[in-house]
NUVEX-971685 format. One record per atom (N, C-alpha, C): residue number from 1; atom name; x, y, z. Coordinates in Angstrom, 2 decimals. Example, Ala and Ser with C-alpha at 12.3 -4.5 7.8 and 13.67 -1.06 7.14 Angstrom:
! NUVEX-971685
num; atome; xx; yy; zz
1; N; 13.19; -5.69; 7.80
1; CA; 12.30; -4.50; 7.80
1; C; 13.20; -3.30; 7.80
2; N; 12.85; -2.25; 7.08
2; CA; 13.67; -1.06; 7.14
2; C; 12.90; 0.03; 7.87
This chain:
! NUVEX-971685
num; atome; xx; yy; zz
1; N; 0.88; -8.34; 18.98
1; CA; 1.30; -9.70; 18.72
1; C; 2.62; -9.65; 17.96
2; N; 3.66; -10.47; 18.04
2; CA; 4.75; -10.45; 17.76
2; C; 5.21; -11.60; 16.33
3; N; 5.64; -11.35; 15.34
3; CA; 5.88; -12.13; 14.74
3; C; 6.21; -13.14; 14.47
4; N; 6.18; -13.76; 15.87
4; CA; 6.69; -15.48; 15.56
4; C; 5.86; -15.62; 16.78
5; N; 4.82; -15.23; 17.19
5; CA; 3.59; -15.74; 17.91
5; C; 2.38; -15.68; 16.58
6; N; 2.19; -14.61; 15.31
6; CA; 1.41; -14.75; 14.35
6; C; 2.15; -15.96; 13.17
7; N; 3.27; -16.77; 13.58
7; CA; 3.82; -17.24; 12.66
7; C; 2.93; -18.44; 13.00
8; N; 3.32; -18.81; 14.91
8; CA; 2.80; -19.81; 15.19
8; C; 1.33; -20.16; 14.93
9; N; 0.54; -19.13; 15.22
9; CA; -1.19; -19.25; 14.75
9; C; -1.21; -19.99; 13.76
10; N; -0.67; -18.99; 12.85
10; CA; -0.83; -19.48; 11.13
10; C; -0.42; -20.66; 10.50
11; N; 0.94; -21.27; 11.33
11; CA; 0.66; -22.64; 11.10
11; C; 0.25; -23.72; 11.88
12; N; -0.58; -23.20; 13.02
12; CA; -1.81; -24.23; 13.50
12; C; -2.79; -23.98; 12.48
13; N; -3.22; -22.95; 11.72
13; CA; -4.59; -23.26; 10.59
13; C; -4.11; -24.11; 9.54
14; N; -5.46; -25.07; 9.40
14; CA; -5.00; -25.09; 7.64
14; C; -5.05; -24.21; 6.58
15; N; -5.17; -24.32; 5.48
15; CA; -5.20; -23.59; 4.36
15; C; -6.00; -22.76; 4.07
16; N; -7.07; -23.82; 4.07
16; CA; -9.01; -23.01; 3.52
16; C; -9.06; -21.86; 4.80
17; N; -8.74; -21.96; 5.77
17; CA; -8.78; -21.05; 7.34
17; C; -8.14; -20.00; 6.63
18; N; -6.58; -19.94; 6.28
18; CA; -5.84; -18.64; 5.43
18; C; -6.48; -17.87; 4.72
19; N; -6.67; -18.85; 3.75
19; CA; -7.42; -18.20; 2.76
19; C; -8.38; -17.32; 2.83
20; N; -9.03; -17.92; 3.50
20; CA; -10.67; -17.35; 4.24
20; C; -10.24; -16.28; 5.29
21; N; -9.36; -15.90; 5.91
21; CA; -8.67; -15.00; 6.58
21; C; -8.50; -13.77; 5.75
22; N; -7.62; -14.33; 4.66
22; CA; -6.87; -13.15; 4.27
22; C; -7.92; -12.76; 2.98
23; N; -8.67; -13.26; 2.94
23; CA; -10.30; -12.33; 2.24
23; C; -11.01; -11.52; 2.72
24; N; -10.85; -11.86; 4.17
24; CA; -11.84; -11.04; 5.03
24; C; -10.89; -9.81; 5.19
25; N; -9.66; -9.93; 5.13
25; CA; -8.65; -9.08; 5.35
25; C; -8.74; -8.09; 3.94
26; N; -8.75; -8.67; 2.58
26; CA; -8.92; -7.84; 1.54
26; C; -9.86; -6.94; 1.74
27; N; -11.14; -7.50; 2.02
27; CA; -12.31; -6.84; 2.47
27; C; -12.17; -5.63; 3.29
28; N; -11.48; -5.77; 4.10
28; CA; -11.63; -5.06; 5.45
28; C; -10.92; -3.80; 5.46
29; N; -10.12; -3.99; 4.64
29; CA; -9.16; -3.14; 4.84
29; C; -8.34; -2.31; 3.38
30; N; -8.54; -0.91; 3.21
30; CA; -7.84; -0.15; 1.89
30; C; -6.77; -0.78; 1.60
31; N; -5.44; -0.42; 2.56
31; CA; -4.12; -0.84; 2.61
31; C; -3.87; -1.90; 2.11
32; N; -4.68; -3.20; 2.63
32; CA; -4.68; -4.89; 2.97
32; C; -4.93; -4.69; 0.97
33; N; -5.93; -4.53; 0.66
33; CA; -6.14; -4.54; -0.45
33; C; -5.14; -4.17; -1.31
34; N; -4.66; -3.06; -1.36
34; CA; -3.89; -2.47; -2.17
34; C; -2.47; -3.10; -2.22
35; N; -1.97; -3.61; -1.33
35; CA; -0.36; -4.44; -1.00
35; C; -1.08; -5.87; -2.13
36; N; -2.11; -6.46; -1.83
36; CA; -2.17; -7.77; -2.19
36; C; -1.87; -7.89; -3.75
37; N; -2.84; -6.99; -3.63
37; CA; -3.03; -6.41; -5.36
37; C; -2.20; -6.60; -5.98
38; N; -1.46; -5.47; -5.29
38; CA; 0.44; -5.15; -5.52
38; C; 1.06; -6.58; -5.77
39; N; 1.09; -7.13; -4.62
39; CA; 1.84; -8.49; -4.47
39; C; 1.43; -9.24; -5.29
40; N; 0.33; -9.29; -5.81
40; CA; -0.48; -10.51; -6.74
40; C; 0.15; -10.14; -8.41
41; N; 0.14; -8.67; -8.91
41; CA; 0.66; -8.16; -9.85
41; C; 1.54; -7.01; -9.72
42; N; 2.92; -7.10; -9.34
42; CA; 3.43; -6.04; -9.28
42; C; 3.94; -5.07; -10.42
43; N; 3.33; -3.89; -10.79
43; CA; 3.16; -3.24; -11.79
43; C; 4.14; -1.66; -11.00
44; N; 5.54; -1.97; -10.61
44; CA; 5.83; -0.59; -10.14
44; C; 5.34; 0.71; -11.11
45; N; 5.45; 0.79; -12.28
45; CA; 5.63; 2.11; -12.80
45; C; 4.32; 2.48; -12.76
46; N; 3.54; 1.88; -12.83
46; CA; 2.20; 2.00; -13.00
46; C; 1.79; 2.84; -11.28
47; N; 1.95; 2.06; -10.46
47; CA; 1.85; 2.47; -8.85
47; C; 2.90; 3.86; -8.32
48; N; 4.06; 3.91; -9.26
48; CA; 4.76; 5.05; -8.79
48; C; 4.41; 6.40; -9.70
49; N; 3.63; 6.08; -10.52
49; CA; 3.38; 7.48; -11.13
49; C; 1.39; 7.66; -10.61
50; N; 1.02; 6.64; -10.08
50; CA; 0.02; 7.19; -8.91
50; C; 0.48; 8.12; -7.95
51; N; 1.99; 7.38; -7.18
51; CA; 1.63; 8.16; -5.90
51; C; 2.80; 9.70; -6.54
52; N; 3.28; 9.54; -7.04
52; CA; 4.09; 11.18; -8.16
52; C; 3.13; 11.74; -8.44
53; N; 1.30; 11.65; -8.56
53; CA; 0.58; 12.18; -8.93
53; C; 0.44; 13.21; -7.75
54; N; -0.03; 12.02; -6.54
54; CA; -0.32; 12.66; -5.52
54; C; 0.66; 13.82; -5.06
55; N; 1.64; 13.54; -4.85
55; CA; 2.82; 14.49; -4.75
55; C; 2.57; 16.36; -5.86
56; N; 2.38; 15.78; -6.88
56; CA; 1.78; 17.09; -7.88
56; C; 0.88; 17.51; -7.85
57; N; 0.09; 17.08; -7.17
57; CA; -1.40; 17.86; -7.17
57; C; -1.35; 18.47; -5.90
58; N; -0.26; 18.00; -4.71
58; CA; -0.23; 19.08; -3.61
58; C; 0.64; 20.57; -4.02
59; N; 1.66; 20.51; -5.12
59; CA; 2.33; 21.69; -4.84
59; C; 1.93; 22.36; -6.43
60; N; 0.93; 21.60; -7.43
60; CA; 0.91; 22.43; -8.30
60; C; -0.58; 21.33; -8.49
61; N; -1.88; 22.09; -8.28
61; CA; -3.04; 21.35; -8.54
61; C; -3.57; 21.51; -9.80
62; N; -4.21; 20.37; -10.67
62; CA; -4.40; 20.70; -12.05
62; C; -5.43; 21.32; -11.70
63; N; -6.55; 21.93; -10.62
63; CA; -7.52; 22.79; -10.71
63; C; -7.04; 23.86; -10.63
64; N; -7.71; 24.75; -10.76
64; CA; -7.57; 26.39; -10.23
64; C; -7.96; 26.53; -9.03
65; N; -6.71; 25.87; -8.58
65; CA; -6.89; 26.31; -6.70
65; C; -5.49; 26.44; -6.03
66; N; -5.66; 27.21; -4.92
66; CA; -4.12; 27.28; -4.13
66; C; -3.46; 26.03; -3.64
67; N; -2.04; 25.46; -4.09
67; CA; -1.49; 24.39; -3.32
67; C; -1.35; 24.79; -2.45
68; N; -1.52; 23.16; -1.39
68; CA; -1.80; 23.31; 0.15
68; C; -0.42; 22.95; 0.03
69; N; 0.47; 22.48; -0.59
69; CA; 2.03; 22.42; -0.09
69; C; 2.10; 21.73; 1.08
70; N; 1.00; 20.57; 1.76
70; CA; 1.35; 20.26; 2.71
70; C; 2.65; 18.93; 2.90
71; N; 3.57; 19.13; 3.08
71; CA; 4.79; 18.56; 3.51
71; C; 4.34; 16.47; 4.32
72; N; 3.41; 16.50; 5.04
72; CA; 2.81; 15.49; 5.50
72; C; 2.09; 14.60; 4.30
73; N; 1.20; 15.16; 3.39
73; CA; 1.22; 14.18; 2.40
73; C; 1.82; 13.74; 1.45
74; N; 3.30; 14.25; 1.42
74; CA; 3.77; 13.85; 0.10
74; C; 4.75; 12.74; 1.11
75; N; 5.32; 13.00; 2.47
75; CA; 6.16; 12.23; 3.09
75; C; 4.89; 10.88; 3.10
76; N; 3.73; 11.25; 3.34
76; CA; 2.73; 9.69; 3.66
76; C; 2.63; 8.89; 2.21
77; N; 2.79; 9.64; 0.93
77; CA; 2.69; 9.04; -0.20
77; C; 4.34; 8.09; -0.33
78; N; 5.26; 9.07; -0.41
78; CA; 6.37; 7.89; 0.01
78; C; 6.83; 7.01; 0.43
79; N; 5.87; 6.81; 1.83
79; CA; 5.94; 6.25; 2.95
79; C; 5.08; 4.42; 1.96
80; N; 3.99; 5.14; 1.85
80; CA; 3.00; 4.16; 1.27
80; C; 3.60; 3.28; 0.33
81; N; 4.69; 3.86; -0.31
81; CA; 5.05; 3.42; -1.97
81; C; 6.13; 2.46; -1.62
82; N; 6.59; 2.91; -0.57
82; CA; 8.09; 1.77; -0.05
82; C; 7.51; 0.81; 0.79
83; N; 6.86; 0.90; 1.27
83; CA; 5.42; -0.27; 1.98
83; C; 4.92; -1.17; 1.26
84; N; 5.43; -0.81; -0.06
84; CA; 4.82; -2.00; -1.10
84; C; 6.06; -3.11; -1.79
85; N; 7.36; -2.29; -0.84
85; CA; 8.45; -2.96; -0.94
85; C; 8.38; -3.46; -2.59
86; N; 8.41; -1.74; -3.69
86; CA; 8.99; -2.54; -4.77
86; C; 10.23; -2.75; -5.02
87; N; 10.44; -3.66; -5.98
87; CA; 12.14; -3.21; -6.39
87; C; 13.12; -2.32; -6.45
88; N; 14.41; -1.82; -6.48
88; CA; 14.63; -1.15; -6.64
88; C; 14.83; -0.52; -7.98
89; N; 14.02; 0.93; -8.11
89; CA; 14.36; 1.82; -9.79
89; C; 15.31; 2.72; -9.51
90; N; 15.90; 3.26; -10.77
90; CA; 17.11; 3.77; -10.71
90; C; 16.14; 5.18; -10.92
């Protein structure tokens, strides 16, 4: 579906319909949740030293275990963090 065919839906519903949409959507979904969240309180520093966590625990793990150094999750943690379209930090 294309963005100005989900534009049109959304304003054939009323409100209580949205609403009630985008709950089922919180529900449903990790991501859905986590953006709203975001969007509802945006707390960058707080969210960027989550996903800097993730990033450190692949190439230096606080357990006593070998980093997997895998290259794919630290690009998906980045990926995730600019998906939340914060501001820009210096």
């Amino acid at each position: 579906m294309s963005k100005s065919k989900l534009k049109s839906v959304l304003m054939s519903m009323d409100k209580s319909e949205i609403i009630k949409m985008v709950l089922e959507l919180y529900s449903a979904r990790k991501e859905a949740k986590e953006y709203l969240d975001f969007y509802a309180e945006p707390n960058e520093g707080q969210k960027l030293e989550e996903y800097k966590h993730i990033i450190r625990e692949e190439f230096y793990p606080s357990r006593n275990r070998e980093p997997k150094t895998r290259f794919s999750v630290c690009r998906k943690a980045l990926s995730d963090f600019k998906k939340l379209k914060p501001r820009k930090i210096l």
